[in-house]
C-alpha positions in Angstrom: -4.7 -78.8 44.5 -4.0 -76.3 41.8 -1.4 -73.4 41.0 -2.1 -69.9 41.5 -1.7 -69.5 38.0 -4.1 -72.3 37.3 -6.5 -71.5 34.6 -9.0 -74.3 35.5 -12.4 -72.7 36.0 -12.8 -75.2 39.0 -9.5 -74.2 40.8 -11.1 -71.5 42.6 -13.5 -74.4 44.7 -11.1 -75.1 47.5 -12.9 -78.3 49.1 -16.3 -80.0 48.4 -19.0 -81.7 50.6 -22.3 -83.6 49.4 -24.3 -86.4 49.9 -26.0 -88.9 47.4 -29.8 -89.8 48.4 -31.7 -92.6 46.1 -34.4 -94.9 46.2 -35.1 -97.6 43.9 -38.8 -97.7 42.8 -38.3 -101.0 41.0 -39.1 -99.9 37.6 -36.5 -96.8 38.2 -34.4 -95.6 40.4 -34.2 -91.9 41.6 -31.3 -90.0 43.1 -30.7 -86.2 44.3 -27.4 -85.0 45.5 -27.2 -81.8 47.1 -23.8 -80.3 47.9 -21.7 -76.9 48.7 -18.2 -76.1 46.7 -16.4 -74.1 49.2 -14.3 -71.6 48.1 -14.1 -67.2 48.6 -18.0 -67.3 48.1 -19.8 -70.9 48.6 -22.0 -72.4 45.6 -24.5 -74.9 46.6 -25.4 -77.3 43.8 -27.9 -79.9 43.2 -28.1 -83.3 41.4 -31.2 -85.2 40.5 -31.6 -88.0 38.1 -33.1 -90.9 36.7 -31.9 -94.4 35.8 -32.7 -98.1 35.3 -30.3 -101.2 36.3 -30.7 -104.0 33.1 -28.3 -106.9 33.2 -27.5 -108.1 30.4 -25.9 -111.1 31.3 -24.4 -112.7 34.1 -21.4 -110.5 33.8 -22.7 -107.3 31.3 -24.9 -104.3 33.1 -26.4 -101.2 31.7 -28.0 -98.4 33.9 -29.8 -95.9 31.0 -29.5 -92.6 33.1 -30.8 -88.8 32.8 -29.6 -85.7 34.8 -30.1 -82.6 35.8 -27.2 -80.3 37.0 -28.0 -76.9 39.3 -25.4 -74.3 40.9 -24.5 -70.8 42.1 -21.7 -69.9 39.9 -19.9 -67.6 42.4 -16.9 -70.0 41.8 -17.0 -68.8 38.6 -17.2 -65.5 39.2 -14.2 -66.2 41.6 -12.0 -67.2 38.9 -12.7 -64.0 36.4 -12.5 -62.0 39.4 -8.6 -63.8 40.5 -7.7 -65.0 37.5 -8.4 -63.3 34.6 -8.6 -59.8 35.6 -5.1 -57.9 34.5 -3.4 -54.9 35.3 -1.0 -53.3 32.4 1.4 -51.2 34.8 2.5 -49.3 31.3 -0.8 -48.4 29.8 -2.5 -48.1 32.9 -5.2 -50.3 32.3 -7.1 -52.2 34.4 -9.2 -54.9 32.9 -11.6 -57.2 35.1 -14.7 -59.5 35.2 -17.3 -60.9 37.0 -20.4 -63.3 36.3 -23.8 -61.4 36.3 -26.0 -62.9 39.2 -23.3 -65.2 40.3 -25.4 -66.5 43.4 -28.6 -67.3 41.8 -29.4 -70.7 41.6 -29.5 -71.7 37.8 -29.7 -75.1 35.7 -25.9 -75.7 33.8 -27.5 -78.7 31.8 -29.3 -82.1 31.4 -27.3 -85.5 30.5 -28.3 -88.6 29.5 -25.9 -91.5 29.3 -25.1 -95.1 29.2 -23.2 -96.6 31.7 -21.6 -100.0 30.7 -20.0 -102.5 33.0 -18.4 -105.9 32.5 -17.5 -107.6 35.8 -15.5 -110.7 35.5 -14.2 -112.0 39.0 -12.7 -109.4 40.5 -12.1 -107.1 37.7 -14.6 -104.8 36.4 -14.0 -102.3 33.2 -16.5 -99.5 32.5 -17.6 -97.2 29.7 -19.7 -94.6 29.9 -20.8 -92.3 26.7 -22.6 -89.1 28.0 -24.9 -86.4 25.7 -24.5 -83.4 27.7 -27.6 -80.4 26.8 -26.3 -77.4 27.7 -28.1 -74.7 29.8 -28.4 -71.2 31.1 -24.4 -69.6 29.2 -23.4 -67.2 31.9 -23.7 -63.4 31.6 -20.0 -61.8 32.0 -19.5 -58.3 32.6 -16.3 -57.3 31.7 -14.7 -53.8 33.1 -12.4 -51.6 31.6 -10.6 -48.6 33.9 -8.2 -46.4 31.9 -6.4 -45.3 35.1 -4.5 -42.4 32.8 -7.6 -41.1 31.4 -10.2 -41.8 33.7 -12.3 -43.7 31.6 -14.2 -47.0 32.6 -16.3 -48.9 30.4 -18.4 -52.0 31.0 -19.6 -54.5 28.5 -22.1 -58.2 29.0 -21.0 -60.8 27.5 -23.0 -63.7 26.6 -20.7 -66.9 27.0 -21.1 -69.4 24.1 -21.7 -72.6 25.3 -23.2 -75.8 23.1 -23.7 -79.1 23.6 -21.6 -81.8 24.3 -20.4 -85.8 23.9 -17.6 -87.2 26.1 -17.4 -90.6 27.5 -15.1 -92.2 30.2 -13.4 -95.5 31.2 -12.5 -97.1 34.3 -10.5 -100.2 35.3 -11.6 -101.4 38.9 -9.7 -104.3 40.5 -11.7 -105.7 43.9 -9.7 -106.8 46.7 -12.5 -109.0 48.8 
């Protein structure tokens, strides 16, 4: 749940449905994930990936991974359009935005991680280090109406995107 005054990009998705598909080929294992982000305008989005199982030990596990993310970005387009556009009631001035070609299906980016796990009886900690390889920025266009002077102007913007390392960590405790 977020505030109306959220400024998370994702607080414009109001619920989420997908499904995980995956066979394991022995050598590898392959995945796809297709889902829908509901929200004002629906995205559909798409998951497909690669990864390999290796234990370690009895108690260590590593799954190598790579991934491709896909999306609409009307969600996006839903948070310039609700959230960022602005209204100046003294100057007049109406400023808003929207993302150019919001429903076209596009690749956001590939990432390649390693998941570690360490199971030891019922407790299990993971690690996971992901390289994230950006694709596709978004196109904004962003509108300017001069309600005084009846000027409106429109300028595309190129977001800057780059890529990215992040990791996360879990603690699991199993109740069997």
């Amino acid at each position: 749940f977020y505030s109306n005054k959220s400024t998370n990009v994702k607080s414009e998705v109001q619920a989420s449905l997908y499904s995980t598909f995956s066979y394991d080929f022995d050598v590898f294992n392959f995945y796809i994930a297709p889902g829908i982000n509901f929200s004002s305008k629906s995205d559909i989005f798409f998951e497909a990936g690669l990864s390999r199982s290796i234990d370690l030990t009895k108690n260590l596990n590593i799954e190598p991974s790579i991934q491709m993310n896909a999306t609409t970005r009307n969600f996006y387009s839903s948070y310039f359009s609700n959230r960022r556009g602005k209204r100046n009631n003294v100057t007049g001035i109406i400023t808003s935005a929207e993302v150019k070609d919001a429903s076209k299906m596009a690749i956001m980016n590939y990432e390649i991680s390693i998941p570690l796990e360490y199971t030891k009886g019922n407790l299990s900690f993971g690690f996971t280090p992901v390289y994230s390889i950006a694709q596709n920025p978004t196109v904004v266009i962003k509108t300017t109406n001069n309600t005084a002077t009846s000027v409106v102007s429109s300028v595309e913007m190129n977001e800057s995107i780059k890529n990215i390392f992040y990791w996360s960590a879990n603690l699991a405790f199993t109740i069997h």
